[in-house]
C-alpha positions, 0 to 999 in steps of 0.5 A: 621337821622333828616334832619333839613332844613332852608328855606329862601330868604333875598328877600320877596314874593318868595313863601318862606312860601308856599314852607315851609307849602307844602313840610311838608305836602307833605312829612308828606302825605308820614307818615314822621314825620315833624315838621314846625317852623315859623320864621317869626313874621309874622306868615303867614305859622302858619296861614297857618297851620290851626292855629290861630296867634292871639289866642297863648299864647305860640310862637316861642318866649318863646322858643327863651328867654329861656322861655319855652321848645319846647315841651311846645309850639309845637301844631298839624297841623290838617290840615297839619299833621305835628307838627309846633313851631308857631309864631305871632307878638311877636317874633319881640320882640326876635329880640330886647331880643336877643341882650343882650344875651349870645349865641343868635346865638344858641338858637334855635339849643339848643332847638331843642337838646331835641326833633330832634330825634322824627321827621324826617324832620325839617322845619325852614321858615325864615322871608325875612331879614337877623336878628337875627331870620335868623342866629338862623335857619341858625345855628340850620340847615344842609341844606338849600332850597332856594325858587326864582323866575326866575326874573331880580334881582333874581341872584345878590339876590342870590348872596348876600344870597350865601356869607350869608350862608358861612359867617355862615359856617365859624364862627358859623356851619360848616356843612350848605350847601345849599341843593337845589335851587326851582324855584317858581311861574314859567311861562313857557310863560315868556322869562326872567324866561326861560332864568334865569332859564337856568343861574341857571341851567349852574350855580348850576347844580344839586343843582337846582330842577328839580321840578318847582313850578308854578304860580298857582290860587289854590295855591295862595287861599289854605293859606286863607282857612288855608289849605295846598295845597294838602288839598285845591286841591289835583288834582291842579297843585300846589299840585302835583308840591309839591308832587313832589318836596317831591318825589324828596327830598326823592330820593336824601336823598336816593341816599346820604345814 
């Protein structure tokens, strides 16, 4: 059964792109059938990916007007080993192009209908604003990752992401839950993220990961080289929180079957 996954955080520099370009080549490393959207007009996890943003001619936004198919825009991963739905500056034009239309709400889950079955994993990275873009993956997916760092302003974020996501249970997807909390660019050595980390726990209890994403150099350099971290440094500690942050995924997926 396809999970279909939106990871994102109304807040930026969260590690909401890493997060979304690792764990689909960390499960894909596991020969699961993975498919990266991006999202974000941005296009940082499609360079990411290994893929050039300027160089498209077909993006995310072809899909999102109607224009084009999800199968006609998809292109590989070589890097990754993952098939990803790209994207560049032209999707801020869907933001725009979406309000006169009917059922905005709904088109990327309408066009997801035709190909979900081919994969086994499908990962949206949202851009950090609740738009138009936000609500279409919110409403396509079943679960949600939401990335965060263990900061001073993290929970009243979280907060107002929590009543988000319910708001879209209500009217527009029924079946949304939140699938996991990840706790990103930890350091151990810090007291606040220490202590919000334990808030999160007393809070969300196994909602939170046990996994927990570093701070960490080589993960910070592998997007400049358009490489995944398992690709850039498999033996860093940024990839091997990844890898294990796939583990676990596939375990609770296990556990609920």
């Amino acid at each position: 059964m396809t999970r279909i996954i939106a990871i994102t955080n109304q807040k930026g520099g969260v590690g909401k792109t890493t997060t979304s370009v690792n764990i689909a080549a960390s499960l894909a490393a596991t020969k699961r059938r993975v498919m990266l959207i991006d999202l974000d007009p941005q296009g940082n996890a499609t360079m990411g990916s290994g893929v050039e943003k300027s160089e498209l001619e077909l993006s995310a936004y072809d899909v999102l007007m109607d224009e084009k198919t999800i199968a006609e825009v998809l292109v590989d991963s070589v890097e990754g080993d993952y098939s990803l739905l790209p994207s560049n500056a032209d999707l801020t034009g869907a933001e725009v192009g979406l309000l006169d239309e009917i059922a905005r709400e709904i088109r990327l889950r309408k066009a997801l209908e035709s190909v979900k079955d081919e994969y086994d994993f499908i990962f949206i990275d949202c851009p950090p604003s609740l738009n138009m873009l936000t609500v279409n993956a919110l409403v396509a997916a079943d679960a949600v990752i939401i990335p965060m760092q263990c900061e001073y302003y993290a929970l009243e974020g979280l907060t107002a992401l929590l009543s988000t996501i319910e708001k879209i249970r209500k009217f527009l997807n029924p079946h949304l839950r939140v699938e996991g909390l990840l706790r990103t660019m930890f350091d151990p050595r810090n007291n606040l993220a220490n202590q919000v980390s334990t808030q999160l726990l007393d809070h969300f209890g196994d909602k939170v990961y046990r996994t927990i994403i570093p701070r960490n150099i080589r993960l910070a350099e592998a997007p400049s080289h358009g490489l995944p971290i398992i690709k850039y440094d498999r033996s860093s500690r940024g990839a091997l929180a990844y890898l294990a942050l796939a583990g676990e995924m596939l375990n609770r997926e296990g556990k609920a079957a």
